[in-house]
C-alpha positions as CSV (number, residue, x, y, z in Angstrom):
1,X,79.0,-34.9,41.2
2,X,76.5,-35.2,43.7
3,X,72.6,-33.6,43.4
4,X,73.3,-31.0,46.0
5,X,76.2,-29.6,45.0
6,X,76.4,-30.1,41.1
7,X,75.0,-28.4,38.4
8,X,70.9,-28.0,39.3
9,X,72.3,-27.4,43.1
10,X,71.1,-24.9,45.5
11,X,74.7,-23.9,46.8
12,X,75.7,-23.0,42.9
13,X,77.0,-19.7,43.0
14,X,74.7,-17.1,41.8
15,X,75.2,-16.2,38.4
16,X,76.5,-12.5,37.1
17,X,73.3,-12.0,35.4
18,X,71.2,-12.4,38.6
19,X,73.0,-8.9,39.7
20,X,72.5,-7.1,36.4
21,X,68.8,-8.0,36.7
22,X,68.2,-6.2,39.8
23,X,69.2,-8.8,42.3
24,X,68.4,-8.5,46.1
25,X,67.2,-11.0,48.6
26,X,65.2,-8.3,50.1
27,X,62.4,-8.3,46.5
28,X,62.5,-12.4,46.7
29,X,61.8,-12.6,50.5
30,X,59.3,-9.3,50.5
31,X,56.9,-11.9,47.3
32,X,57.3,-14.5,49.6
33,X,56.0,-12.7,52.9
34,X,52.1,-13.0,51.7
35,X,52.3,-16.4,50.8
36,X,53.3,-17.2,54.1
37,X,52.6,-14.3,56.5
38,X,48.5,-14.5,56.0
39,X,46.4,-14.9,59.2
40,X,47.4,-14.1,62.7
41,X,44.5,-15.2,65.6
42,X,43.7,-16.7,68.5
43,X,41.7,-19.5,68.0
44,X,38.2,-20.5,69.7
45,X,36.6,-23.1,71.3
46,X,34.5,-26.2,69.4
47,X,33.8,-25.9,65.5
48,X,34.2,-21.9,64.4
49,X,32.4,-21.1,61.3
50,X,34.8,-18.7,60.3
51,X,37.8,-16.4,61.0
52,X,35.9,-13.7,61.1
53,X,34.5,-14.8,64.6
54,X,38.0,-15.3,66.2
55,X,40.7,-12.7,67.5
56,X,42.5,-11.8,65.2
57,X,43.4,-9.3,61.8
58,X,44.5,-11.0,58.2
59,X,47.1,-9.3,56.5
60,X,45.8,-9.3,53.0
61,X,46.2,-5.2,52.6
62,X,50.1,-6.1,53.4
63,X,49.8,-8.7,50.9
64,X,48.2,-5.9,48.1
65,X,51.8,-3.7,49.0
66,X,53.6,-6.2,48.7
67,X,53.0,-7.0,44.9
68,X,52.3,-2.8,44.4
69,X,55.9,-2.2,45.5
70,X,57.5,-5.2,43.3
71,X,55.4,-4.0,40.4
72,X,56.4,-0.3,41.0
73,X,59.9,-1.2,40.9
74,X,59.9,-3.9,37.9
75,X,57.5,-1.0,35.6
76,X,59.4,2.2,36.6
77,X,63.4,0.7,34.7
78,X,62.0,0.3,31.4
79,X,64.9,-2.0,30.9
80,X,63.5,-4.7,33.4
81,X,60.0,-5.2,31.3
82,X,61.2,-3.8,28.3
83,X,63.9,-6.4,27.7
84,X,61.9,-9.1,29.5
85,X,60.4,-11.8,27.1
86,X,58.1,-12.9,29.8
87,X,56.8,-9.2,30.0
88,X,55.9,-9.6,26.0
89,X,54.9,-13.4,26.2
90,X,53.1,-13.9,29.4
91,X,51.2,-10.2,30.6
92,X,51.5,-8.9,28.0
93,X,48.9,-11.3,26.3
94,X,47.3,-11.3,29.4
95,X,46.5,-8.1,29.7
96,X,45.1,-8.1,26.4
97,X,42.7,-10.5,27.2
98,X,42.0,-9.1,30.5
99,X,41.0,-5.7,29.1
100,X,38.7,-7.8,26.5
101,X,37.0,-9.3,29.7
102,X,36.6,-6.4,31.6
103,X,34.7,-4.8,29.0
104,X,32.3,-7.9,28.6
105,X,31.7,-7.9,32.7
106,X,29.8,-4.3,32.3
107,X,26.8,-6.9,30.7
108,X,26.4,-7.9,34.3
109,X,24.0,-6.8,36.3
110,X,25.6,-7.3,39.3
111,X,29.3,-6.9,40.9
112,X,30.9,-5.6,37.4
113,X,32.9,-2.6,39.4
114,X,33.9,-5.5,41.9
115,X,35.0,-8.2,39.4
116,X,37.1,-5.2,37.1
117,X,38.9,-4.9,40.8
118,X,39.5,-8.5,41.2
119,X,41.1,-8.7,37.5
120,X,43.3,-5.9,37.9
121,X,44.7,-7.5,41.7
122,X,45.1,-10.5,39.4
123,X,47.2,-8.5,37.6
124,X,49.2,-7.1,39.8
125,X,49.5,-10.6,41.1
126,X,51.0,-12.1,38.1
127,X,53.1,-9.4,37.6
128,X,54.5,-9.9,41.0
129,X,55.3,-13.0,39.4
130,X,57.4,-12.1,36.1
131,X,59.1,-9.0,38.1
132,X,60.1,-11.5,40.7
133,X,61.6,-13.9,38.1
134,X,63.9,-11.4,36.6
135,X,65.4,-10.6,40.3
136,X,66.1,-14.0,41.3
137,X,67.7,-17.3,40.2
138,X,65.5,-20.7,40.4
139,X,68.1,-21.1,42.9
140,X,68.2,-18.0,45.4
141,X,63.6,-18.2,45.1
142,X,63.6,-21.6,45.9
143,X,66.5,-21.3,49.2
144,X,63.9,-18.1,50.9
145,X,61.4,-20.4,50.1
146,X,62.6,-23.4,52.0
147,X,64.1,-21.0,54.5
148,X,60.2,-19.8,55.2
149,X,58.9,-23.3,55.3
150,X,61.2,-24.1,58.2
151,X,60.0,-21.0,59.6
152,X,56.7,-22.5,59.3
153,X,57.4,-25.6,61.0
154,X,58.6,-24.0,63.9
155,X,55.7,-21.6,64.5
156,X,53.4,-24.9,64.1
157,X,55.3,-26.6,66.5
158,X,55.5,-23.3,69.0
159,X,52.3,-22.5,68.7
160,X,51.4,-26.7,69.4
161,X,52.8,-26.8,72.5
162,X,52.0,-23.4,73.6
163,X,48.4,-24.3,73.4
164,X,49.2,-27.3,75.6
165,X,51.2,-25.8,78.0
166,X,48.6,-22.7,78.4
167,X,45.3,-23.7,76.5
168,X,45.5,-20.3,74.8
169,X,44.8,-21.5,71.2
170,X,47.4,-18.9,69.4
171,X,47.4,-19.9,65.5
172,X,45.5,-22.8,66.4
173,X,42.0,-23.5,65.0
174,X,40.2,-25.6,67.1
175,X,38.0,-28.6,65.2
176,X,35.7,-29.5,68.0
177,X,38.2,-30.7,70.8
178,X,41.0,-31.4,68.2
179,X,43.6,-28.6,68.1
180,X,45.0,-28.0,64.3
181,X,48.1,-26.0,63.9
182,X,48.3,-23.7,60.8
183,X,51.5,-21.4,61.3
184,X,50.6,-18.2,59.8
185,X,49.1,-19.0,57.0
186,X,45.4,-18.9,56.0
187,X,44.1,-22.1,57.6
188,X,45.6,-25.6,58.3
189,X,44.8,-26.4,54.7
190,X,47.6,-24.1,53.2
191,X,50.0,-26.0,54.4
192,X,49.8,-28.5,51.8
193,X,51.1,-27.1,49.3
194,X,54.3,-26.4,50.8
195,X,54.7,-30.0,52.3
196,X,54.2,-31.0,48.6
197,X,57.0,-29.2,47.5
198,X,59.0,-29.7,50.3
199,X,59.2,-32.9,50.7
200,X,59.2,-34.1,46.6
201,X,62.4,-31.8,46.9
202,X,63.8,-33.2,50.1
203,X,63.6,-36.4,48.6
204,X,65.0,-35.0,45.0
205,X,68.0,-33.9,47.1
206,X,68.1,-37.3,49.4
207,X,68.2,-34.6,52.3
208,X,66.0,-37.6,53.9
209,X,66.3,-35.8,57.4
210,X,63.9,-32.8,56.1
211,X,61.3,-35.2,56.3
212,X,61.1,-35.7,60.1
213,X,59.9,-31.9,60.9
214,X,57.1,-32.3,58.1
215,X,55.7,-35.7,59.5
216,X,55.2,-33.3,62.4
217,X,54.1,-30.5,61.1
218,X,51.4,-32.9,59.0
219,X,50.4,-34.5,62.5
220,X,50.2,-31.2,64.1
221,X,48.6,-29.4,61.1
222,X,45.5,-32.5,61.5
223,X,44.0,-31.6,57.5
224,X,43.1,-34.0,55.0
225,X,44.6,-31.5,52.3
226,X,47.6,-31.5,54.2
227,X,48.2,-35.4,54.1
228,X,46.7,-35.6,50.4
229,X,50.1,-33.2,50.1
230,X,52.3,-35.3,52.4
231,X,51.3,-38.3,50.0
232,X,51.8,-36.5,46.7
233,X,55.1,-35.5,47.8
234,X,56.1,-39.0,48.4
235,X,54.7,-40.1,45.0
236,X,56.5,-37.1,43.0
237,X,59.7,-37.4,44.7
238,X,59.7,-41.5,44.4
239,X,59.3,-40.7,40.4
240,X,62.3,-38.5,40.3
241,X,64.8,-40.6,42.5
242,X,63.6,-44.1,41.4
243,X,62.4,-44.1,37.9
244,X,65.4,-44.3,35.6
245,X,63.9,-43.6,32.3
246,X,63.1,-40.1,31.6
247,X,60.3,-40.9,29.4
248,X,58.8,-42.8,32.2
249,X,59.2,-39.9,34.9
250,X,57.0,-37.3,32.7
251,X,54.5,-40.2,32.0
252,X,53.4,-40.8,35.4
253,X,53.7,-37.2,36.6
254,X,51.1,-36.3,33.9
255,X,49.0,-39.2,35.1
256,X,49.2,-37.6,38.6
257,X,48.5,-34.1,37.7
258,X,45.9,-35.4,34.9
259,X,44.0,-37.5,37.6
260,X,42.9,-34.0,39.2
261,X,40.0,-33.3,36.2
262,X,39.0,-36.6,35.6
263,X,38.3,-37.2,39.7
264,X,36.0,-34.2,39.0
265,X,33.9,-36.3,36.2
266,X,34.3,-39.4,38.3
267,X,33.6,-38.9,41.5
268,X,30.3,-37.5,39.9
269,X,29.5,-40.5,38.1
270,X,30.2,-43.1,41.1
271,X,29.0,-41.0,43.9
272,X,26.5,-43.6,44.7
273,X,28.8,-46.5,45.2
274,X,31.6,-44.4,47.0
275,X,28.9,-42.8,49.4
276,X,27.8,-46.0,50.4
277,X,31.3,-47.7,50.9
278,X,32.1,-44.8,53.1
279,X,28.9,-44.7,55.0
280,X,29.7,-48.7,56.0
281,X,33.2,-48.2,56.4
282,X,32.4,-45.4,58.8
283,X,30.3,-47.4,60.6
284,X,33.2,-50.0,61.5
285,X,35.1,-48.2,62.4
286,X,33.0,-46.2,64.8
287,X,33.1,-49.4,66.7
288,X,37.0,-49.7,67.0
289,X,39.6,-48.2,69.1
290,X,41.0,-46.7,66.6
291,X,37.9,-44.7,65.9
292,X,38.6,-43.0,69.0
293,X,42.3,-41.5,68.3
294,X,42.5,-38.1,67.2
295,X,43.6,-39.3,63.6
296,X,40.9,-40.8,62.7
297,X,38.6,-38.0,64.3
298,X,40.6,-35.5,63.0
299,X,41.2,-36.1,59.4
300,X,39.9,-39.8,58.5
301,X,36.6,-39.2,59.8
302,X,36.2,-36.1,58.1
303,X,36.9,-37.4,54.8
304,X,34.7,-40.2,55.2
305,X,31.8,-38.1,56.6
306,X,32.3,-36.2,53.1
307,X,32.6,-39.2,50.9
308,X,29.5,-41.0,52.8
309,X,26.9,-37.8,51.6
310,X,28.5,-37.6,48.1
311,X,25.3,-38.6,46.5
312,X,23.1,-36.5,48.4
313,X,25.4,-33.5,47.6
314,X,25.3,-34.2,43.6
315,X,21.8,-34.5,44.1
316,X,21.6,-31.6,45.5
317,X,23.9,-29.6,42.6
318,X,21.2,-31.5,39.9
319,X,18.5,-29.8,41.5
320,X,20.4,-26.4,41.3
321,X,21.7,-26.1,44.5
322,X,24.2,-26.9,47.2
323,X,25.3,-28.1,50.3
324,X,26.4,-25.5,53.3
325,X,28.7,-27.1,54.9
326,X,32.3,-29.5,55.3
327,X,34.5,-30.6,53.1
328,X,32.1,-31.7,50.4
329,X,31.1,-28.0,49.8
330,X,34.1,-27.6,47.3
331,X,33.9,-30.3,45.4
332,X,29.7,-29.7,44.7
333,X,31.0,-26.1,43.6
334,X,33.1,-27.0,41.3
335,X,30.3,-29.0,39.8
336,X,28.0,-25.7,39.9
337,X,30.8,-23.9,38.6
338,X,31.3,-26.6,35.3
339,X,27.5,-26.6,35.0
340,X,26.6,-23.1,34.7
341,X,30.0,-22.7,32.4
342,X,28.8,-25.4,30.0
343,X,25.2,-23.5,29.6
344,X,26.4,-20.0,28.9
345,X,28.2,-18.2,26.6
346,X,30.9,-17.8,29.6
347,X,31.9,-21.0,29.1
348,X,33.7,-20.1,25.6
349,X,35.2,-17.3,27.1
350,X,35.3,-17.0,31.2
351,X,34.6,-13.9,33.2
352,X,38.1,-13.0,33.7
353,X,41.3,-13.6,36.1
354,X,39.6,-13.6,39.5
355,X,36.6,-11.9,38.2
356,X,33.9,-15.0,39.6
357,X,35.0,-15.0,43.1
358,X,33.9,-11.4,43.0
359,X,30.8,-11.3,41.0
360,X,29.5,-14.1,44.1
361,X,30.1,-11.9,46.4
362,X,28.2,-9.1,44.6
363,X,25.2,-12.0,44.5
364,X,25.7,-13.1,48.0
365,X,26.5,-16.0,47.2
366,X,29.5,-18.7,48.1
367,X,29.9,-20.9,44.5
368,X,33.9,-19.4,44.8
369,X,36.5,-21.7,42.6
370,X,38.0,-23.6,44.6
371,X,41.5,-24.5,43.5
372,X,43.6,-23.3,40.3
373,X,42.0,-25.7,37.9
374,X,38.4,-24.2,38.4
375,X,40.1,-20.8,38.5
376,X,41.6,-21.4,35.3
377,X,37.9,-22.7,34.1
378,X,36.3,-19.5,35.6
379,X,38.6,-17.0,34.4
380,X,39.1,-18.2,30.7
381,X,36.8,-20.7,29.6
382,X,36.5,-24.1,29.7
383,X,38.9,-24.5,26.4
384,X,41.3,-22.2,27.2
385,X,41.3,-22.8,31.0
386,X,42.1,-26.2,30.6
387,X,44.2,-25.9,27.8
388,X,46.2,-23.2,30.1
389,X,46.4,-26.5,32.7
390,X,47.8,-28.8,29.8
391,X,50.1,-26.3,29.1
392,X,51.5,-25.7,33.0
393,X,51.2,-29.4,33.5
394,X,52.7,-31.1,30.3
395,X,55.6,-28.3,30.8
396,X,56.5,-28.7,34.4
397,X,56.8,-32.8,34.1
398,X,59.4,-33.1,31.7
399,X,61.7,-31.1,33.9
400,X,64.5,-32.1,36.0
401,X,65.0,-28.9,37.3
402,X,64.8,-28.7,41.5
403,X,62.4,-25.7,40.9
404,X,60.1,-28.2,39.2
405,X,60.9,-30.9,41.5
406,X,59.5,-28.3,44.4
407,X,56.7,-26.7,41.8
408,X,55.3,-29.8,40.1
409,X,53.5,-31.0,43.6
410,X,52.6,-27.4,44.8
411,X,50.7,-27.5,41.6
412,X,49.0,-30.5,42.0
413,X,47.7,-29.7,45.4
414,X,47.0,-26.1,44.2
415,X,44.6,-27.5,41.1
416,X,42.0,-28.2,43.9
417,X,43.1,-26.3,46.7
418,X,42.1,-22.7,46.9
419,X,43.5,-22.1,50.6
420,X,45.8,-18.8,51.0
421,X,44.0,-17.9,47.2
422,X,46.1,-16.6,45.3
423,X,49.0,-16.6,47.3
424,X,48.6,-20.1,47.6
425,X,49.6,-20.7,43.5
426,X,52.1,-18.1,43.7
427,X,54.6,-21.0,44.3
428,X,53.5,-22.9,41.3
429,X,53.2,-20.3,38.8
430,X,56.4,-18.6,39.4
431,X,57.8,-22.0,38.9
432,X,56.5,-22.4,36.2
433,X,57.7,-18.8,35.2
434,X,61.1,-19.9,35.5
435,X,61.0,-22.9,33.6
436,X,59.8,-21.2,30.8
437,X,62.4,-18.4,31.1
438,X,64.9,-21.0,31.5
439,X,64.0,-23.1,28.2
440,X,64.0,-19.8,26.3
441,X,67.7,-18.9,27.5
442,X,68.7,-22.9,26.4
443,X,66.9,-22.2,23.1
444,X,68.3,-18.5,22.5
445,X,72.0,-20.2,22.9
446,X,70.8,-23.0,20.6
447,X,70.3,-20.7,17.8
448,X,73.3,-18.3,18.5
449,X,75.4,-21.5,17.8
């Protein structure tokens, strides 16, 4: 029996349950529309700052209905929530928490109305998320999702050759005079958790042919995210066909995800050597041919140029402060973020789910978290955050499950990725969502026996 078409296939027939549930291809594909229906614009010429300056409208307020009308729904049939052990044993706790944080953000003196917002679109969000596990299959999500990425690839492709054809710049953010392609999503960097995914599972399912549209898409898409995800996929899917002992395939996916909080630690402690390799490195190849293709411009340079001011930037976060600009500007807020968690109070018990990001904003300033894992830090703690991690990641590596084949790399990507927000871990959480629905079913039939 082959991978595609045995037990853990996507072709399985779609079990009787599904329909009880509340089944309908219209609630999957209507979750999936903000994760990858985000940003539509006309791009500019040279470096732009921001979206804000280009033509264009984000559809974030679509992306607020979206989750309203899938929460609606799941909350007004007691029997979908009532009867759902996710409802009790994910939001439900959750919530709990939640209310206990929004009552400790009135002790700010700045941006508490804002950040009680943020938690309850948090909310929403992850509730979005259980509702949309009890009207789907692992199966049926994980087809619309694949469907969408190849919907995706053609709009990057399109929207590519469009722009060469007739220099109008449609879905195209321009990086000096290199064009990057981002479909519709939030910039060229949310891509790269879909590639993950994509890919891992393409590989999973030895559909080996999937993997020609997303070395275009990567090439076209021209972000070192992007490629960090085309390279994870490789390295998650080359576990799962080619390591034959299962105990082995969950050790070195935990190294993988693992790696992700200890690069934050060490890229801190050997930021002098590192800048300096990169600052000489740079400097070779400046003086090559290749340092003239649009790769290395593009996406190696960038990276480099990032790496080479590494020390100056942690400098910079010792002293209390930060650097404005490229690449480097996540990392060093992360730092801030760990630092001024490890010397408050907040550190034991966060500011809330999505609460931070706000509470900036309200202080005019940009320390945002950047990726789940800080998110996770912000929100609950640095105990519980990364205990939270540990859970998602320890879980979602001993499975063989396609949906963690697909989930496990979005998840890796997401832990420092904050592009499309949280959209952009939708993918990964409701995997993870499933999995845990799934090993409660398997354990529920354990004990009936």
């Amino acid at each position: 029996m082959s991978v595609q078409d045995g037990h853990w296939g996507l072709n399985r027939p779609r079990p009787a349950r599904a329909v009880a549930a509340g089944y309908n291809p219209f609630w999957i594909y209507l979750f999936l529309f903000p994760v990858f229906f985000q940003r539509i614009f006309i791009g500019g010429e040279g470096t732009v700052a921001s979206y804000d300056e280009l033509t264009g409208a984000s559809t974030v307020l679509l992306g607020y209905g979206a989750h309203l009308l899938i929460c609606l729904r799941y909350l007004l049939e007691p029997s979908n929530f009532q009867k759902d052990p996710l409802f009790g044993n994910v939001f439900l706790p959750l919530f709990l928490v939640s209310a206990l944080h929004m009552l400790l953000l009135f002790a700010e003196p700045f941006g508490a109305n804002q950040a009680v917002l943020g938690i309850l679109r948090s909310l929403f969000w992850i509730l979005a998320c259980v509702a949309i596990v009890r009207y789907s299959t692992p199966e049926d999500f994980l087809k619309a999702v694949i469907n969408l990425i190849h919907v995706t690839f053609i709009v990057i492709v399109v929207s590519s050759v469009a722009y060469r054809i007739t220099g109008i710049p449609y879905q195209i953010i321009m990086f000096g005079d290199v064009p990057r392609a981002q479909g519709f999503l939030t910039e060229p960097s949310g891509a790269a958790t879909l590639l993950a995914g994509y890919v891992a599972h393409a590989i999973f399912v030895r559909k080996y042919w999937r993997i020609v549209p997303a070395i275009i898409a990567v090439a076209l898409i021209n972000s070192v995210i992007a490629y960090t995800g085309f390279i994870a996929a490789f390295a998650f899917g080359g576990i799962s066909l080619l390591v034959a002992s299962p105990a082995n395939r969950v050790l070195l996916r935990r190294i993988i995800l693992y790696s992700i909080p200890v690069s934050f630690v060490f890229l801190a402690l050997a930021s002098g050597p590192i800048s300096s390799f990169a600052t000489e490195l740079r400097a070779s190849i400046s003086m090559t041919s290749f340092g003239d293709t649009m790769l290395y411009r593009g996406v190696i340079d960038r990276l480099l140029q990032a790496m080479s001011v590494l020390q100056t930037g942690i400098d910079l976060v010792r002293a209390g402060g930060n650097v404005t600009e490229g690449g480097l500007f996540r990392y060093t807020s992360i730092l801030l973020l760990m630092d001024d968690l490890a010397h408050s109070w907040r550190g034991l018990t966060g500011y809330g789910l999505g609460a931070h990001a706000q509470l900036m904003a309200a202080k005019e300033m940009s320390l945002l978290d950047f990726g789940l894992l800080p998110l996770a830090f912000s929100s609950f703690g640095l105990p519980l955050g990364f205990l939270l991690f540990a859970f998602m990641a320890n879980f979602m590596s001993r499975s063989e499950h396609p949906i963690a084949i697909f989930g496990t790399p979005c998840l890796f990507i997401g832990l420092f990725n904050s592009a499309g927000g949280i959209h952009g871990y939708s993918l990964a959480i409701v995997a993870a969502l499933f999995l845990v629905k799934l090993a409660s079913v398997r354990k529920n039939a354990q004990i009936r026996r």
